[in-house]
N, C-alpha and C positions, 0 to 999 in steps of 0.2 A: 504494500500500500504506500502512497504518497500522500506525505505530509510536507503540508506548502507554507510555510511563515513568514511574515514581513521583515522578520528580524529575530536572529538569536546572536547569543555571545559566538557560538562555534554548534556546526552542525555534527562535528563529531562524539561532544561533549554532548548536546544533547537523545545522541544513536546510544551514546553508555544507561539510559536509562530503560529499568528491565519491563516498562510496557512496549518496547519496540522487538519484533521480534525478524529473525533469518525474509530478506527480502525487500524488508518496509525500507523507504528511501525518506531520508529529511533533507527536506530543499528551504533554503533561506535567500530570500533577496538580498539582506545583507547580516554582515559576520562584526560585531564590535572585538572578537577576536580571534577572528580566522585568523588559521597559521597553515606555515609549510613543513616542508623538512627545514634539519638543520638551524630550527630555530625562528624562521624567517615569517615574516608575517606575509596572508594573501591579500591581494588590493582587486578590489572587482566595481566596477562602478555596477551602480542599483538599475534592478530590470533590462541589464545588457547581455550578462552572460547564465552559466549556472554555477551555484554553489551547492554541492548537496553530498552527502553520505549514505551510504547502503553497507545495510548491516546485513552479514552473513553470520551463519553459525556451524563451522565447518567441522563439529567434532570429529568424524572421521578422517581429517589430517593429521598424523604427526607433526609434534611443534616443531620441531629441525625442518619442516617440512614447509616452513610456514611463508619463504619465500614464492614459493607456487602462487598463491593467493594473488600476489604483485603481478607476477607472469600473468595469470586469468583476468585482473582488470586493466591491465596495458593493452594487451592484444584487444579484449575486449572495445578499447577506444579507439586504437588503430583500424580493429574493424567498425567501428561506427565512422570515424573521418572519410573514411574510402565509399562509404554509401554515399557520403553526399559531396564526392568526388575531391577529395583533398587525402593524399597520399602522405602518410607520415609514418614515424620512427619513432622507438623507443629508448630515451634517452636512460640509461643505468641513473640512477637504480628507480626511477621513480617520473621520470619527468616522458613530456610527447612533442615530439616536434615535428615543424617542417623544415626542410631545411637547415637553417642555423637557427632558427624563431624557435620560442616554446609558445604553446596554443595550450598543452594542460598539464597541471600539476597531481601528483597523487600523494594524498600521505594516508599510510597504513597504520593502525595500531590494533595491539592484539592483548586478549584476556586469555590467560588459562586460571582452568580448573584443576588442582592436583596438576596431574599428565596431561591433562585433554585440551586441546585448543578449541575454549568452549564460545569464545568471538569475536570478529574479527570485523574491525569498521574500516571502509574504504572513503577514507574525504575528497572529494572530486573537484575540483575546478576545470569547467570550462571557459577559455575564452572565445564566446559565441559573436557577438554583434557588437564588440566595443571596439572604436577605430583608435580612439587618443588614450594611451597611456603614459604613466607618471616617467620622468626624466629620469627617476631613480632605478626603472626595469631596465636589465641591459638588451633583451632583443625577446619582448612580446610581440606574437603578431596574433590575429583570430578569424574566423571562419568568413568573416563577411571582409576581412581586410583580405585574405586569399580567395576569396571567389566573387567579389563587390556587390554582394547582394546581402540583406538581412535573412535570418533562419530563424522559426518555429524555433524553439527554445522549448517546450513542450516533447517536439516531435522528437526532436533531437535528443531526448533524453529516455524517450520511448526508444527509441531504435535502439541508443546505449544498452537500456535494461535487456532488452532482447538478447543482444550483443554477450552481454553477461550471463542471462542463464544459457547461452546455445556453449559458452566457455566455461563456465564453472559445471556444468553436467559433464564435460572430459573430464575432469578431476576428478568429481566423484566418481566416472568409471571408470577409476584409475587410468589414465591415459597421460602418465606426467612426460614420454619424451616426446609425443606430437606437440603438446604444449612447451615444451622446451626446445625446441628444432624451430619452434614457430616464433618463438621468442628474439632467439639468435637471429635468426633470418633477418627479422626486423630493427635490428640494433643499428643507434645511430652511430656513426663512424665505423663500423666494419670492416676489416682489413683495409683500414685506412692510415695512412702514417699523419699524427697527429703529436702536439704538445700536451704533458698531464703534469700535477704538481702535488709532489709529495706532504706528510704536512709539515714538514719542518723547511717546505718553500724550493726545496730542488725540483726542477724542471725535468726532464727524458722525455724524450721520445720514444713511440709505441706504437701499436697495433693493436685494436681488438680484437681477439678471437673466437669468445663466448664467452657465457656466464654458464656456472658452474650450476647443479640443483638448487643446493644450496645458497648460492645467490651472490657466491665469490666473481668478482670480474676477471677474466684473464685476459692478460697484455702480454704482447710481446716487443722487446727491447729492442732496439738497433746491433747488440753485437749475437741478438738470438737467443740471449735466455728467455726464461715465460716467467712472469710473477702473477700472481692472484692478489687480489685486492678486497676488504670487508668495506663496509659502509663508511665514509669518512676517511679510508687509508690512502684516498687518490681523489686529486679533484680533474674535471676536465678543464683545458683550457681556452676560452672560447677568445675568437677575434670579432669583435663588435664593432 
């Protein structure tokens, strides 16, 4: 079910409460404190794009497992972008792009129970119909800035859901390397030789190869070794 509100603090914070259950999606026009990864806050101007969360309940994942979830609503987006004709990529570990532009943001968080990965909220931003953004984004673009028209923001988000259970029913039947094959495929920079930045600020050069199940990046180096990377151990370098 879809719950539509003029305004909350954060659509994911309010996914943590236990009358929402596996499915329900909480869409907000505006966020007084949307966030991203890594700490960042989201900027969305009101009734341009989407802001919203959809809670699953994916007990039957293993929590080591839990990077899959990401893989199921990435692809999930990439296959909605491609319906209405806009061709994108999956930016590690979380982000969508076209191009060098990001169009959508994702942040995951997850609850276990004991063992059991008993939920798992997916926060979405889309940027739908908004052309001007803040000076302080280094390369937003959005659906109506790549195709010059406005979109159903509605529809758009039906198509998503769609998009989502046709991808999180692989998982459940167990199908994790078509989902991971599909994943890779779609990675932004892919055997591409690129600048990345360690965090104590060293630069290399690199290649991507794949992502691992578990949700390690692998690169490989100019004189041929391969490193693996976790969340935070490698940033990209973008030229804006």
């Amino acid at each position: 079910m879809i719950y539509h509100f003029q305004e909350l603090s954060s659509t994911n914070d309010q996914a943590t409460q236990p009358s929402y259950h596996e499915g329900d999606v909480i869409w907000a026009e505006r966020q007084s404190a949307g966030r991203g990864q890594r700490g960042h806050s989201w900027e969305s101007d009101e009734g341009k794009n989407l802001t919203f969360s959809v809670l699953l309940e994916p007990t039957f994942l293993a929590p080591q497992d839990q990077f899959m979830l990401l893989r199921v609503i990435a692809l999930s987006m990439v296959d909605t972008l491609l319906q209405f004709g806009i061709e994108a990529r999956i930016k590690w570990t979380n982000d969508i792009y076209v191009g060098d532009k990001k169009i959508v943001g994702i942040l995951m968080e997850h609850k276990l129970q004991g063992s059991e990965l008993s939920r798992a909220i997916a926060g979405i931003g889309i940027n739908v119909n908004q052309r001007e953004f803040s000076p302080k984004l280094p390369n937003p673009t959005s659906m109506a800035l790549l195709k010059g028209k406005e979109f159903d923001r509605e529809q758009v988000l039906q198509v998503f859901l769609k998009s989502l259970m046709t991808r999180y029913d692989m998982l459940r039947q167990n199908e994790p390397e078509r989902l991971i094959a599909d994943y890779n495929s779609l990675l932004y920079r892919l055997n591409e030789w690129h600048t990345y930045a360690l965090p104590d600020g060293e630069l290399f050069e690199g290649r991507i190869l794949g992502v691992e199940q578990q949700g390690a990046l692998r690169i490989e180096r100019k004189d041929g070794s391969e490193c693996q990377f976790l969340f935070k151990e490698v940033e990209f370098v973008l030229n804006n």
